[in-house]
N, C-alpha and C positions, 0 to 999 in steps of 0.2 A: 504493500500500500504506500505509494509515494506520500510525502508529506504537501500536506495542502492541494489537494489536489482540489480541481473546480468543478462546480456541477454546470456547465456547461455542456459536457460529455459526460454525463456521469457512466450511462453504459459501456464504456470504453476503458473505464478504468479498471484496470488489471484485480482479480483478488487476493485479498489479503493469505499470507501465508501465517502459520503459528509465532514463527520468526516474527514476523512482524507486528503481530499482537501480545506476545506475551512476556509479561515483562516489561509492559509500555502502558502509556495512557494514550488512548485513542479519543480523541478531544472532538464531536461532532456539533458542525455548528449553521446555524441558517435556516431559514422559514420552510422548506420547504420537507415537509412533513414525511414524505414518501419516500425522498432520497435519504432523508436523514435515516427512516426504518431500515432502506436498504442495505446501509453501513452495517447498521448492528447485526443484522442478521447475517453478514456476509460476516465481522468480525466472530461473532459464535459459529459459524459455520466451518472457520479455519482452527476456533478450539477443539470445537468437534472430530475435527479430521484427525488432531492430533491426540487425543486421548477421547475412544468413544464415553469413556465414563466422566466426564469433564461435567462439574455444577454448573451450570446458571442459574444467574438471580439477578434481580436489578431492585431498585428502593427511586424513592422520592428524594431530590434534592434538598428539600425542606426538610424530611426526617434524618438527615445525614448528619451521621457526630462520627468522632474519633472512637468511639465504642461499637459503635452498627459499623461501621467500614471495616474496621479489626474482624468482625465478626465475618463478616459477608466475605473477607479475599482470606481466613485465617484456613489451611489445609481440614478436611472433614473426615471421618474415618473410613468413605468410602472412593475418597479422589484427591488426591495434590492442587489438581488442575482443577481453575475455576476463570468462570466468567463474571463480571461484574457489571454489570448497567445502570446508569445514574439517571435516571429525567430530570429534565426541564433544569439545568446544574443553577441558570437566573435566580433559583428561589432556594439556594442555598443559605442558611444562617451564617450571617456575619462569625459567629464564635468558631465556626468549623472553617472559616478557610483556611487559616492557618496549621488546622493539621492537615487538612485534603493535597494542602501544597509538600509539608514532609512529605508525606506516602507518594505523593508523584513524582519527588526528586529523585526517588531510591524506591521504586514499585517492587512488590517482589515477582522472584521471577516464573512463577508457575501457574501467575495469575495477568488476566487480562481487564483493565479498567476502561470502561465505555459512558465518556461524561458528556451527555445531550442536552446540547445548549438552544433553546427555542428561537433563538431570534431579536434583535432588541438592542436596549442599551442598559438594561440591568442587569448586572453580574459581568459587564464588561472589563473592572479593575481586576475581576478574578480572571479571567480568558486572556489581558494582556500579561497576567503577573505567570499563568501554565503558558503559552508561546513558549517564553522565554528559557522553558526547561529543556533539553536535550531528548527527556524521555517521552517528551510527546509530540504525538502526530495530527496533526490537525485536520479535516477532512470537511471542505466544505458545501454548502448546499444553497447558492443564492439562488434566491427567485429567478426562474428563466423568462424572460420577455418575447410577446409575440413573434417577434423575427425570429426566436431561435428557434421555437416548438417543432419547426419540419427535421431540423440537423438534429433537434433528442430523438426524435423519432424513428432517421434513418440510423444512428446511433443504435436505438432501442431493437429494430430489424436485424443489424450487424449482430448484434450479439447472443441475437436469437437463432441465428445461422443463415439468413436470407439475407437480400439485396431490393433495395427499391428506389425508387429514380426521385428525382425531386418536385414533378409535376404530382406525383401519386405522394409522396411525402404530407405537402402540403393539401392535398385531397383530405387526407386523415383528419387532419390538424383543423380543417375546416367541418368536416362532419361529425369528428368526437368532441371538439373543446377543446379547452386546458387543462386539463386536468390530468397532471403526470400519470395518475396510476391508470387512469382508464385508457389513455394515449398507449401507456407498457402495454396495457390488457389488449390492444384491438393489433399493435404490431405484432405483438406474440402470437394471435390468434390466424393472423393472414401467415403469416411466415408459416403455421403448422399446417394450412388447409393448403397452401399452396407451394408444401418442399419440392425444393428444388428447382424454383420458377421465379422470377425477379416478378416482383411486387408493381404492378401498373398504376397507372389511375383508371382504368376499367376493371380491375380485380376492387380498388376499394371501394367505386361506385355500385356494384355488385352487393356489397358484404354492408356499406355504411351511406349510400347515398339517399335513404330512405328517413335518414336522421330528422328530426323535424327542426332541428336548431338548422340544419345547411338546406333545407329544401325555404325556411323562413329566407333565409340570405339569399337563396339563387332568385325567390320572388323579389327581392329588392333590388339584386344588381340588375334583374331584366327593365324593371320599370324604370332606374338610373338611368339604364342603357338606350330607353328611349324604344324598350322595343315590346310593346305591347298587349302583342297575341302571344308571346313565350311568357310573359310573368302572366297573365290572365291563364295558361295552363299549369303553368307551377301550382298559382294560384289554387285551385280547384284540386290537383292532385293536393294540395299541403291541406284544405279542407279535410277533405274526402277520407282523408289518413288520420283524421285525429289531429290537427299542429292548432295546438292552444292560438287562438287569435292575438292574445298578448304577442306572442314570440313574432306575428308576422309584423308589427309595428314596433316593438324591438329592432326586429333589425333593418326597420326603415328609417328609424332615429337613430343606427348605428353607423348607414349610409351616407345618412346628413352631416353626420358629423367625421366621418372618413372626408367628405367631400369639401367641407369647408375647411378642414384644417391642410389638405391636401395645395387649394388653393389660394391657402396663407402663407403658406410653407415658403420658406426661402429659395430663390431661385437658384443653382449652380450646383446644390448639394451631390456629393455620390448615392449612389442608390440607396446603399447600407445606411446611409446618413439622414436622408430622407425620410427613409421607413421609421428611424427613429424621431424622427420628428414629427411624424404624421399621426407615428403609435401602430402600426401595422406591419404584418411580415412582407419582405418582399416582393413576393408575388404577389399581392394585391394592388401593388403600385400599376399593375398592367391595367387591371381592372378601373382602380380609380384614374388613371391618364385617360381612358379611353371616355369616363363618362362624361370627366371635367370640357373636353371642348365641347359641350351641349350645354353647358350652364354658364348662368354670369349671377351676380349678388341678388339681385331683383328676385331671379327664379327659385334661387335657392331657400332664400325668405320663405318664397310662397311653399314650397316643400315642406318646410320645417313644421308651417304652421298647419298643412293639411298634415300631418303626422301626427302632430300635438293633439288635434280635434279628433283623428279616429284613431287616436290612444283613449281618449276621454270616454268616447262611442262603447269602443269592445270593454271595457271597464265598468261601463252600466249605467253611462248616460246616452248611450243609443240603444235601439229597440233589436236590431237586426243586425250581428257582426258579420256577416256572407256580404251582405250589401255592403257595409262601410270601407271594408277591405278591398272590392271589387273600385267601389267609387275611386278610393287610394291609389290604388294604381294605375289608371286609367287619372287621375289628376299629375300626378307626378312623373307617369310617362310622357304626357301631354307637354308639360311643363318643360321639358327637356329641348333645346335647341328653339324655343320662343324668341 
């Protein structure tokens, strides 16, 4: 386990050998809840390899004293080897840092200490004061932002023994969300239905294009698009399927707002730069260049505010959400190159 490694690729990163947990503090840190399980479970999982009989336990960083620690890493009469798991380390008692820092200076050695820090800026003088020790490894987990979600993904694929292209990448990422674990769950799952086959964007449209968050969007960018007859049949499939009327004006106020910050945006930026400006992955910048020369500030006003009204409609000051949503897009399409 390299020291500090970044959740940027987290599926890339090599796992931990016993070598490298035991006898160390393995220091996990950052919001991201999924990556950070991942650690631990890969750090017990290299205890395990090394001694099947090996304890685990973990405690509350707030019930953590110099007596429960002794207790928790001190050899038992049926294993030397032990695992130790600290949560949330933030809510540590003041009176215990002080011994948590001995025992990390000089860990012993047939034991492995896993201290999971949530996120934050509480318990930060304790996280700069362990850095600074030799014995520990720090493993981190920051929030991954829109633009990265396609490279975790292809990442997430790699490591599952498949390959898939970057159009299908971001297919995923559009159909599932954000959400790291369910992202792992639907790479894993395409990579096993389809061994030995690169991963398309017709295999994910296949398995995830029925999503009702991405069938909401594709009715958005049609009517962005200017083009009609395609969001009015999205439209009617995203009915007919069950797609909560909330989610289809969701993501027409998630358009508006792709759209105008698009063209606020600074002119000259690199793509990568862009995206970050805009708040979007890169591939969308195709999507949003292509709608912005059909808008100017006037239109996009009037957009905003027929959104606003049949947000308010499907909410329960209109009578009929089929109609309001029909009228929607058919306003908004219209409204496009006026």
């Amino acid at each position: 386990m390299p020291p500090r490694s970044r959740a940027s690729a987290p599926a890339s990163t090599s796992a931990p050998s016993a070598a490298d947990v035991l006898g160390r503090i393995v220091l996990v840190t950052g919001k991201e809840e999924f990556l950070n399980e991942r650690t631990v479970v890969a750090v017990r999982a290299a205890v395990r390899g090394h001694d099947a009989e090996a304890e685990l336990s973990e405690c509350a960083a707030s019930e953590l004293t110099m007596g429960t620690l002794g207790e928790l890493a001190a050899p038992s009469l049926f294993s030397t080897t032990r695992c130790v798991v600290v949560r949330a380390l933030e809510n540590l008692p003041d009176e215990s840092v002080d011994g948590l820092l001995t025992y990390a200076a000089s860990p012993a050695d047939d034991v492995a200490i896993v201290l999971v820090h949530s996120g934050g800026p509480k318990g930060s003088g304790t996280l700069t004061k362990l850095r600074k020790l030799a014995t520990v490894t720090e493993v981190k987990s920051a929030e991954l932002r829109a633009h990265e979600l396609p490279r975790y993904v292809a990442g997430e694929v790699r490591a599952a023994g498949g390959s898939i292209d970057e159009p299908a990448a971001e297919a995923l990422v559009q159909a599932v969300g954000n959400d790291l674990r369910a992202l792992s769950a639907a790479a894993s799952q395409l990579v096993s239905d389809f061994a030995g086959q690169r991963i398309d964007a017709e295999k994910v449209g296949r398995y995830f294009g029925g999503r009702a968050e991405a069938t909401s969007f594709a009715v958005a960018d049609h009517a962005y698009g200017g083009r009609r007859a395609k969001a009015l049949e999205e439209l009617r499939w995203a009915m007919d399927t069950g797609t909560a009327p909330v989610l289809v004006t969701s993501a027409f106020a998630a358009g508006a707002r792709g759209l105008a910050r698009f063209r606020s945006a600074p002119r000259g930026l690199r793509e990568a730069d862009l995206a970050r400006e805009v708040g979007v992955p890169p591939w969308k910048l195709r999507t949003l260049r292509d709608q912005a020369r059909g808008w100017d500030d006037d239109a996009l006003r009037a957009a905003i505010r027929a959104v606003a009204s049949a947000d308010a409609d499907v909410k329960g000051a209109g009578g009929d959400a089929a109609y309001t949503l029909e009228r929607l897009v058919l306003t908004v399409a219209d409204l496009r190159g006026r």
